[in-house]
N, CA, C and O atoms as CSV, one atom per row, in Angstrom:
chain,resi,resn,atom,element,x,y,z
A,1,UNK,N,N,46.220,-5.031,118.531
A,1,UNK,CA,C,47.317,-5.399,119.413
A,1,UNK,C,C,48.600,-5.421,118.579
A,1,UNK,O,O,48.741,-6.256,117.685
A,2,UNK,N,N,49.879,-4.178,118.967
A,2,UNK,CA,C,50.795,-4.749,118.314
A,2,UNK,C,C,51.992,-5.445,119.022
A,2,UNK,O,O,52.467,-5.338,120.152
A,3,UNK,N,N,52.208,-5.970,118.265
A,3,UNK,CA,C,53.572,-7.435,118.416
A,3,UNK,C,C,54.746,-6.623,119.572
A,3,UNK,O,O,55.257,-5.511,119.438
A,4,UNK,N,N,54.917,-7.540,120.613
A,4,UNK,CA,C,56.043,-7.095,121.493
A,4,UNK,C,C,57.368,-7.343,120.754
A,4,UNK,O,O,57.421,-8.399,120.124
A,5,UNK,N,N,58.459,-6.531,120.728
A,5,UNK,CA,C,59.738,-6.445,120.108
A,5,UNK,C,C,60.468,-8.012,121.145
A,5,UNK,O,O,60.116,-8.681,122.117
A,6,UNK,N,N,61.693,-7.967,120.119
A,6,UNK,CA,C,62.047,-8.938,121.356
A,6,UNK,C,C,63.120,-8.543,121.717
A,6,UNK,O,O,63.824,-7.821,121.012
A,7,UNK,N,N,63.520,-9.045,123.173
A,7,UNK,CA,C,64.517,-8.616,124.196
A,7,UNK,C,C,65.699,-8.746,123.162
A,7,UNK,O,O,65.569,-9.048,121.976
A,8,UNK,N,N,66.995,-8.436,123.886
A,8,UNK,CA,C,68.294,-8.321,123.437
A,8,UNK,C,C,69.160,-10.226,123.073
A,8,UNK,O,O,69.912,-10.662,122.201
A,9,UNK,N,N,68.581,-10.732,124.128
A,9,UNK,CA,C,68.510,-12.202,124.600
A,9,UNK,C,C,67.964,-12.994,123.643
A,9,UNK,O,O,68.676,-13.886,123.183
A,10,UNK,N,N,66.655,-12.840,123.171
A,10,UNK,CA,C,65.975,-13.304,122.266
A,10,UNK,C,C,66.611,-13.043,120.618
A,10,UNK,O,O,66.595,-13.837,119.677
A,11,UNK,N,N,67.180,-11.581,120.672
A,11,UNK,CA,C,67.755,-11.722,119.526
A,11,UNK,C,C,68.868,-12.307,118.988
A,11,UNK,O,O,69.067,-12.533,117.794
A,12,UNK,N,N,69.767,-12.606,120.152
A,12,UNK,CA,C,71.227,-12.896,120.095
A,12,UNK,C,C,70.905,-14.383,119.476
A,12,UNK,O,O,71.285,-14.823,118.391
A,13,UNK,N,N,69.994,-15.118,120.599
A,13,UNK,CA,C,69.500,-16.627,120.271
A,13,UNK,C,C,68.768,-17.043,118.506
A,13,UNK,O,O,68.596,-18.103,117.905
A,14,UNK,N,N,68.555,-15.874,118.241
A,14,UNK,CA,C,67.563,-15.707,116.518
A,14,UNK,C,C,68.919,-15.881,116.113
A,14,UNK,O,O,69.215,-16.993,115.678
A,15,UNK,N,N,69.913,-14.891,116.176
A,15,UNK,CA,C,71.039,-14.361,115.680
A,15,UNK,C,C,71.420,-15.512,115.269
A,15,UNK,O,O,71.220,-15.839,114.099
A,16,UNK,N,N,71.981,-16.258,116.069
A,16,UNK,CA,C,72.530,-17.631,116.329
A,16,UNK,C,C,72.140,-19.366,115.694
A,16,UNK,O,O,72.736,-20.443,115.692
A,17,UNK,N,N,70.486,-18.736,115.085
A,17,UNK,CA,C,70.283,-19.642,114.368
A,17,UNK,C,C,69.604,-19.356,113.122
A,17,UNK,O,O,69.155,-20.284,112.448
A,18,UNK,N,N,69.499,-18.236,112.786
A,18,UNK,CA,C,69.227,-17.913,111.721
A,18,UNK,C,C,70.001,-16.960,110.644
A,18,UNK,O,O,70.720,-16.025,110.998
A,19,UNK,N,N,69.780,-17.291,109.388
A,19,UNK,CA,C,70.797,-15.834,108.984
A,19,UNK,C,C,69.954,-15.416,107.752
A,19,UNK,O,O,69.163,-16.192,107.216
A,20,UNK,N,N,70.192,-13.999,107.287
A,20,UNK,CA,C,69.812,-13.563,106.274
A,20,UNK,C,C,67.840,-13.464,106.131
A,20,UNK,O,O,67.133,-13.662,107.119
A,21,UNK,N,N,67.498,-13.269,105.317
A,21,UNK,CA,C,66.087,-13.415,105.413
A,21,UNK,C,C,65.434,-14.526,105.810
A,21,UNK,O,O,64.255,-14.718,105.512
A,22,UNK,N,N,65.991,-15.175,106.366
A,22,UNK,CA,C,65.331,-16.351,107.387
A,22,UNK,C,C,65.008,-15.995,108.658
A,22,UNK,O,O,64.077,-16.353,109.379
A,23,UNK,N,N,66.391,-14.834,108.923
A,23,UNK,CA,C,66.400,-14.270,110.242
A,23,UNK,C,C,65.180,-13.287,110.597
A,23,UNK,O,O,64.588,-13.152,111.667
A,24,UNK,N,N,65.005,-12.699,109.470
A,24,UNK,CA,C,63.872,-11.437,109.565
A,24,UNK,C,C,62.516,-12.245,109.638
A,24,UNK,O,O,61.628,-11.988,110.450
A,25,UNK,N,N,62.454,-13.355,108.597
A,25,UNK,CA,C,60.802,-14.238,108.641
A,25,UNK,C,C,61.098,-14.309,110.234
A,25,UNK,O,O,60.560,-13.521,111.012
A,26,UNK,N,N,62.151,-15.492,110.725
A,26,UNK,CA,C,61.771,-15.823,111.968
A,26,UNK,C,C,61.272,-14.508,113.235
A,26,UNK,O,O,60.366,-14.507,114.068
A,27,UNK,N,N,62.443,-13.376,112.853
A,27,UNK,CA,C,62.299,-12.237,113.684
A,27,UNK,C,C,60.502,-12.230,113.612
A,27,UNK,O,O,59.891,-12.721,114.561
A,28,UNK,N,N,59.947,-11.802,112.749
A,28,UNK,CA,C,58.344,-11.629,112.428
A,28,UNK,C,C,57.461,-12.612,112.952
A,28,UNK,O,O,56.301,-12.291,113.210
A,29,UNK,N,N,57.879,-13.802,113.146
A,29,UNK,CA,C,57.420,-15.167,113.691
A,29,UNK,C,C,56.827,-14.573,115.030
A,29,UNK,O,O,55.654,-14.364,115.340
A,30,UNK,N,N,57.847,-14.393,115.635
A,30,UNK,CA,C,57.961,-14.369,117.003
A,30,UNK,C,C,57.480,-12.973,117.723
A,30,UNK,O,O,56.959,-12.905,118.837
A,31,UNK,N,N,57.714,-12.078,117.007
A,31,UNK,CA,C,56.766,-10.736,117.168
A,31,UNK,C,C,55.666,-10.747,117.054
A,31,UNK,O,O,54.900,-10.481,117.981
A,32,UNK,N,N,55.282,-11.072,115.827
A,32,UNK,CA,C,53.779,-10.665,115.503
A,32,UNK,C,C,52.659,-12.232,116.041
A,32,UNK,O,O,51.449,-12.214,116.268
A,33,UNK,N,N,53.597,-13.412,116.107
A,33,UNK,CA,C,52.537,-14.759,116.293
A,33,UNK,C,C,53.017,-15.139,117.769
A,33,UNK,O,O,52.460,-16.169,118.149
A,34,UNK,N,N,53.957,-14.554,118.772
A,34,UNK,CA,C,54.701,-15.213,119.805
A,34,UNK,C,C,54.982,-14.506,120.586
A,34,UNK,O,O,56.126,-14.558,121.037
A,35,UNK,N,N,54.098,-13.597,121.049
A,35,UNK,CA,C,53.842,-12.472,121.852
A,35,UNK,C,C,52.785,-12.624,123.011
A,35,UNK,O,O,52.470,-13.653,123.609
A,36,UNK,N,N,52.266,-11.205,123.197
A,36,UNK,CA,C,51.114,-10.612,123.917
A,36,UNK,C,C,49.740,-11.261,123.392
A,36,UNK,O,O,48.695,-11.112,124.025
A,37,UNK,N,N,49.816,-12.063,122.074
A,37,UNK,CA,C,48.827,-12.802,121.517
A,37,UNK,C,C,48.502,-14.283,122.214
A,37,UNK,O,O,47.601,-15.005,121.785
A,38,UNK,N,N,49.102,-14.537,123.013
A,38,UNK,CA,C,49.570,-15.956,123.145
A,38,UNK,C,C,48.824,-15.798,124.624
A,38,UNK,O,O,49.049,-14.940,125.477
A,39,UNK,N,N,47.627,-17.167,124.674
A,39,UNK,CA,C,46.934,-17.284,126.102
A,39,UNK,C,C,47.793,-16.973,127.143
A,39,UNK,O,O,48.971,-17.329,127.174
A,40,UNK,N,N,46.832,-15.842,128.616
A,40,UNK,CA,C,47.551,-15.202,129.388
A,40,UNK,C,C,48.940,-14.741,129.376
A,40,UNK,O,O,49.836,-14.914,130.202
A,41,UNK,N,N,48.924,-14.071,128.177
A,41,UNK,CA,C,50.240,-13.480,128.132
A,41,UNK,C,C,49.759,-12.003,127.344
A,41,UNK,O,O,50.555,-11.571,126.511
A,42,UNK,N,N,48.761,-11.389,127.531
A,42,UNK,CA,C,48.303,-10.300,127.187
A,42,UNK,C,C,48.875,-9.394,127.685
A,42,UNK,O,O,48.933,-8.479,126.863
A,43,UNK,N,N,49.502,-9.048,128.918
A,43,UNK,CA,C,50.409,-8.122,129.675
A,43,UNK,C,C,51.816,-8.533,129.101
A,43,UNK,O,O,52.730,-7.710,129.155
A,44,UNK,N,N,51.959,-9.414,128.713
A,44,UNK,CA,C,53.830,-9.580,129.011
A,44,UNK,C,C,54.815,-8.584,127.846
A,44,UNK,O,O,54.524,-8.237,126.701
A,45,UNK,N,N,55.589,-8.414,128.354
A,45,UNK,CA,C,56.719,-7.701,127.912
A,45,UNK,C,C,57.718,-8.631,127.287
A,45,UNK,O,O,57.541,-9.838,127.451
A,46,UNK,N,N,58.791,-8.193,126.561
A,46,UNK,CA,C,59.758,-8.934,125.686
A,46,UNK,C,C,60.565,-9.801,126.738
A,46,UNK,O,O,61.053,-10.889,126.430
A,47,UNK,N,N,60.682,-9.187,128.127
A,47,UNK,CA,C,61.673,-10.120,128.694
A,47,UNK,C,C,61.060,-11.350,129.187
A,47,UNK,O,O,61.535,-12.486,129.178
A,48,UNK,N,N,59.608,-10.831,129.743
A,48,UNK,CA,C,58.446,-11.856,130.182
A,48,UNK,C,C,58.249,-13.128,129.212
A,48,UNK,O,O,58.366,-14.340,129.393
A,49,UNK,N,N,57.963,-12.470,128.301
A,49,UNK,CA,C,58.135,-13.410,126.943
A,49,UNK,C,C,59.387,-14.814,126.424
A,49,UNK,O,O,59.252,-15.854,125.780
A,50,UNK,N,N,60.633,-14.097,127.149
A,50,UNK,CA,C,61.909,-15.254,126.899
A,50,UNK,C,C,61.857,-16.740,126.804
A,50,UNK,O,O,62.477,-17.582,126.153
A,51,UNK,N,N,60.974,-16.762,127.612
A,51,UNK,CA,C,60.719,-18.479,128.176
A,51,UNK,C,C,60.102,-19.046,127.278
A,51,UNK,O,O,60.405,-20.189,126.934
A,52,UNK,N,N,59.274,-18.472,126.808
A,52,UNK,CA,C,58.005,-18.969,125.358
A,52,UNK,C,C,59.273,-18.792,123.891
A,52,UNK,O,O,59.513,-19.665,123.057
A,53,UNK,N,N,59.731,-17.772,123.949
A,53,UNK,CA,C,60.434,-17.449,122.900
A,53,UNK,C,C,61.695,-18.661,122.544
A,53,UNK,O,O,61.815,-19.361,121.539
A,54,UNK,N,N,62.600,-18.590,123.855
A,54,UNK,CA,C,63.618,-19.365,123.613
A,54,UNK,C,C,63.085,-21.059,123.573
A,54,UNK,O,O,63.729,-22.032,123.182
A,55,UNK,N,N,61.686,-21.010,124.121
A,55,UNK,CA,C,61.493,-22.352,124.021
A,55,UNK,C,C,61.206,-23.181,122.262
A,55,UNK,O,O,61.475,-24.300,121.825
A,56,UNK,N,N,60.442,-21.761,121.565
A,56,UNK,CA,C,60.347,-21.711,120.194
A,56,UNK,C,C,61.403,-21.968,119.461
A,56,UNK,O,O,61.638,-22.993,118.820
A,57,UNK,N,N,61.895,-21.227,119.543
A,57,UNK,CA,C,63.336,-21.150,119.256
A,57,UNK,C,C,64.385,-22.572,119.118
A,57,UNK,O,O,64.915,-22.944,118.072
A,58,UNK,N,N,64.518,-23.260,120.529
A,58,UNK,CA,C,64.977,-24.144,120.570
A,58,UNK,C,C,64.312,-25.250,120.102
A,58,UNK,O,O,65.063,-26.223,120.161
A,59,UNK,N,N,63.370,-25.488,119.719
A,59,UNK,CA,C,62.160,-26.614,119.176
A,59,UNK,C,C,63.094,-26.652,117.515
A,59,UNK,O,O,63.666,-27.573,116.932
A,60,UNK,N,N,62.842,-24.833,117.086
A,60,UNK,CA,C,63.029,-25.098,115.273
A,60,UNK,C,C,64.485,-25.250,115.253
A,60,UNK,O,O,64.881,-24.821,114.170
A,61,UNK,N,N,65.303,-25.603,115.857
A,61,UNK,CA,C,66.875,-25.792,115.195
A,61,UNK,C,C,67.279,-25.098,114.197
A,61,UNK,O,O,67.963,-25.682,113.357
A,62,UNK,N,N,67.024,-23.914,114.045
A,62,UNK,CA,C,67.310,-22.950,112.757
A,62,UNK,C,C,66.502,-23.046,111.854
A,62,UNK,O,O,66.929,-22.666,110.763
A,63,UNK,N,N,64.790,-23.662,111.897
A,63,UNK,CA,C,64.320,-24.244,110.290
A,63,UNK,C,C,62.875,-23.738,110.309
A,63,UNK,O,O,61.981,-24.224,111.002
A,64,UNK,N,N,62.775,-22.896,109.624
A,64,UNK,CA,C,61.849,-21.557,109.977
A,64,UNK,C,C,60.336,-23.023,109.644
A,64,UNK,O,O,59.625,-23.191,110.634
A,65,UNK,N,N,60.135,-23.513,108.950
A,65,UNK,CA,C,59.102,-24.373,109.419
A,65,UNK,C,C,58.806,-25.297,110.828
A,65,UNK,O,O,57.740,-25.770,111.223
A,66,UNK,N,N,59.929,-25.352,111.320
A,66,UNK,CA,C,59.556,-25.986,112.577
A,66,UNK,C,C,59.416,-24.681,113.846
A,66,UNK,O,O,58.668,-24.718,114.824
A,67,UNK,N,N,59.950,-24.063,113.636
A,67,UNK,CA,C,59.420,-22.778,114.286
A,67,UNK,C,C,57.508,-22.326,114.268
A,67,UNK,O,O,56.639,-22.112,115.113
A,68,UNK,N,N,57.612,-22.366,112.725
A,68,UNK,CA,C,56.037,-22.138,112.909
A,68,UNK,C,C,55.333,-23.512,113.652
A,68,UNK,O,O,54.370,-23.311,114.393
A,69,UNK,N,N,55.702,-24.558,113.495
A,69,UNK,CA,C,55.151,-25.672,114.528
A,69,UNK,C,C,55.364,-25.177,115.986
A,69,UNK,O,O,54.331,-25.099,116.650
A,70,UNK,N,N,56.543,-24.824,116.608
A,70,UNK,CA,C,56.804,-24.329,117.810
A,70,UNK,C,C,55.850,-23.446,118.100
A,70,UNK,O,O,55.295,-23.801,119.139
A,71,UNK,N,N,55.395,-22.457,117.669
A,71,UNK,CA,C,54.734,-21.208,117.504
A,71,UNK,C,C,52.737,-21.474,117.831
A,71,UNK,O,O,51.872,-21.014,118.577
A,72,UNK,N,N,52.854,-22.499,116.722
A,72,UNK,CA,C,51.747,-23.242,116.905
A,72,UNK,C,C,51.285,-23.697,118.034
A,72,UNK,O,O,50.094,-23.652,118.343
A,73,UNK,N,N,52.270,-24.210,118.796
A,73,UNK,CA,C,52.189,-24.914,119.984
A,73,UNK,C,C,51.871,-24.244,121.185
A,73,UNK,O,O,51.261,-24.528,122.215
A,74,UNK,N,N,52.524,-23.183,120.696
A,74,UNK,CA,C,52.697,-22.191,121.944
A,74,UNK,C,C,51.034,-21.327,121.658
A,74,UNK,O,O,50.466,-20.719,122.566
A,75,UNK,N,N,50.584,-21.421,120.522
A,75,UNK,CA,C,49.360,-20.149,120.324
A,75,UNK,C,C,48.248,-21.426,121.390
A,75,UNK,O,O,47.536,-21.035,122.315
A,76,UNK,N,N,48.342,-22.686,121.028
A,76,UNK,CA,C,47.540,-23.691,121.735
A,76,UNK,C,C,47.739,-23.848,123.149
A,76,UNK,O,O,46.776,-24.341,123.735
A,77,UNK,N,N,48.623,-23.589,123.768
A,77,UNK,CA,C,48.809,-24.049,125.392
A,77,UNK,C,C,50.470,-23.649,125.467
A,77,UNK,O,O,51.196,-24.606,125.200
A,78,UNK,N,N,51.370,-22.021,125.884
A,78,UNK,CA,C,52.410,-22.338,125.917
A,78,UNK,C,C,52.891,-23.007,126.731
A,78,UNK,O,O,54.044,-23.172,126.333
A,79,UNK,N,N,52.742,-23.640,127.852
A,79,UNK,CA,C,52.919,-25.079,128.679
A,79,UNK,C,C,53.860,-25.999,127.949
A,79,UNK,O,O,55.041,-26.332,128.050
A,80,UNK,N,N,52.874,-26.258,127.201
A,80,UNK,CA,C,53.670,-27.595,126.097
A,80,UNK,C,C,55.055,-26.967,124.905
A,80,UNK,O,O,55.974,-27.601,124.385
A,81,UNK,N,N,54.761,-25.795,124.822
A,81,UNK,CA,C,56.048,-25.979,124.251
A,81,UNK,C,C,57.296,-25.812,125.049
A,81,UNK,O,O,58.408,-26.176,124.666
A,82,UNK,N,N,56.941,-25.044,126.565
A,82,UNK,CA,C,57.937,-25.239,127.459
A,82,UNK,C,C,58.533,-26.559,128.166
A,82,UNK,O,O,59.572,-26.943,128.702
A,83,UNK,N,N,57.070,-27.081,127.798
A,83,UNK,CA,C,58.015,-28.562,128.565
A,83,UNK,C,C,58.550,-29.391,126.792
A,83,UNK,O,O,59.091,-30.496,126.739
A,84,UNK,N,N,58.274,-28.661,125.729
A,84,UNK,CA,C,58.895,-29.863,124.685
A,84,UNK,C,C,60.003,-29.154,124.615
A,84,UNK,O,O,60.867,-29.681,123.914
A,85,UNK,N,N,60.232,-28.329,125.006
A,85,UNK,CA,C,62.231,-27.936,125.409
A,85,UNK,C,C,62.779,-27.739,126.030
A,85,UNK,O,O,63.679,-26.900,126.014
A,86,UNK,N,N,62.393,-28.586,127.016
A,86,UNK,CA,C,62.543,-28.966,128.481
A,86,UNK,C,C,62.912,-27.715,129.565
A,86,UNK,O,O,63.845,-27.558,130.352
A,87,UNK,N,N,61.730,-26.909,129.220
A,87,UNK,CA,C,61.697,-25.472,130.180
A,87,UNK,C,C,60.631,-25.495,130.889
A,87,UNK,O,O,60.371,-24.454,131.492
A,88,UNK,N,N,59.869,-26.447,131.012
A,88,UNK,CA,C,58.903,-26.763,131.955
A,88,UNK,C,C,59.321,-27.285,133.753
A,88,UNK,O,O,58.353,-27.471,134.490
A,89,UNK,N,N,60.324,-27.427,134.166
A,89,UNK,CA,C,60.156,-27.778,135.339
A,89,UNK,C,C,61.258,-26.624,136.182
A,89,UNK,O,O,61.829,-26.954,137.221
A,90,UNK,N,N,61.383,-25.651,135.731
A,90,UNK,CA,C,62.604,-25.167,135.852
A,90,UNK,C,C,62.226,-23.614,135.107
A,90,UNK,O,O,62.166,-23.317,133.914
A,91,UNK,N,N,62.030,-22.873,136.205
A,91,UNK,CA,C,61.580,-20.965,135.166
A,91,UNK,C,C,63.010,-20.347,135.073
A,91,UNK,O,O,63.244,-19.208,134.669
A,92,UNK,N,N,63.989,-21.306,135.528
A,92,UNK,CA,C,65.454,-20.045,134.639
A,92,UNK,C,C,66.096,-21.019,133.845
A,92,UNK,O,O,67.050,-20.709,133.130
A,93,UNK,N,N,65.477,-22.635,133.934
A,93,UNK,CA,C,66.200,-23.251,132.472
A,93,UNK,C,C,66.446,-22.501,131.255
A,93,UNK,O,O,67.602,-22.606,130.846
A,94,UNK,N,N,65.500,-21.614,130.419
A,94,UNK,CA,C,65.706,-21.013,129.657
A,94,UNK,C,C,66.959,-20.230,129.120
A,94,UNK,O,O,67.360,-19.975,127.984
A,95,UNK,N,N,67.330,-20.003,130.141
A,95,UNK,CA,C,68.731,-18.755,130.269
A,95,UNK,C,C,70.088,-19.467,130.296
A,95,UNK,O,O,71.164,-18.881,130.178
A,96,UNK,N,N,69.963,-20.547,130.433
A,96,UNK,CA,C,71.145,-21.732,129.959
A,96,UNK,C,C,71.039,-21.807,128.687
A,96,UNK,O,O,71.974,-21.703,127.894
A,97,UNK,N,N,69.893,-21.993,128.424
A,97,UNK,CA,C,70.229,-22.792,126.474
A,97,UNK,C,C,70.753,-21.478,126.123
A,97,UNK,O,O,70.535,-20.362,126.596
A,98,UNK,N,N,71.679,-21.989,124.942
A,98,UNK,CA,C,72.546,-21.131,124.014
A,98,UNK,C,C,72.365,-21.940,122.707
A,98,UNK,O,O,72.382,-23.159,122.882
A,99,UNK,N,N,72.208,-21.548,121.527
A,99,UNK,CA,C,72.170,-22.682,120.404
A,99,UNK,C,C,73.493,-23.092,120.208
A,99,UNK,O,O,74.431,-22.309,120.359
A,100,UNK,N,N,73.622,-24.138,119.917
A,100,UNK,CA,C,75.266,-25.170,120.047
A,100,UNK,C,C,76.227,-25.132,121.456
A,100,UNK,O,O,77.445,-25.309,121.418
A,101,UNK,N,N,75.532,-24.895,122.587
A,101,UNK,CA,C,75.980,-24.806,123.473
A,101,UNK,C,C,74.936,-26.022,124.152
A,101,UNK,O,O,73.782,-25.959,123.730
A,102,UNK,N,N,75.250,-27.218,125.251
A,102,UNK,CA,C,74.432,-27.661,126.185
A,102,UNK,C,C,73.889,-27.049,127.143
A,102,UNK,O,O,74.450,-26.214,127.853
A,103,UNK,N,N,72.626,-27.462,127.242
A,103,UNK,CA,C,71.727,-26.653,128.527
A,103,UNK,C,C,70.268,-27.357,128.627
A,103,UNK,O,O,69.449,-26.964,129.458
């Protein structure tokens, strides 16, 4: 199985909190561990994916170890990491968060 790329969206949000070879580990994070790998998400595509992604995303605050916790979370039940960034009650919350922006 290889790793779904990520949307344009997903990258802007990496962009935004990562820089330099932090950016590329995290980029790899999320491709290869935060994908099509991830329970019932064997079909999904990069955009399908956003919700899991940005929820990752928003968990690590830029800090490529809490990402892999996010990541973690998400390989166990992505449920829970949507509701630990408060994208659980709400399927277009996601598309608000901006990093340093409220949402």
């Amino acid at each position: 199985m290889t790793g779904v790329p990520l949307s344009s969206e997903t990258q802007r949000r990496l962009d935004a909190l990562f820089d330099g070879t932090e950016r590329t580990t995290a980029a790899d994070l999320l491709v290869n561990q935060c994908g099509n790998n991830l329970p019932f998400n064997e079909a999904a595509d990069a955009r399908s994916l956003e919700r899991i992604r940005f929820a990752a995303l928003k968990l690590s605050n830029g800090d490529l170890a809490e990402l892999r916790v996010a990541i973690e979370l998400a390989q166990r039940d992505s449920r829970d990491v949507l509701v630990a960034a408060g994208f659980g009650h709400d399927l277009r919350a996601h598309e608000a968060w901006f990093p340093g922006h409220s949402a």
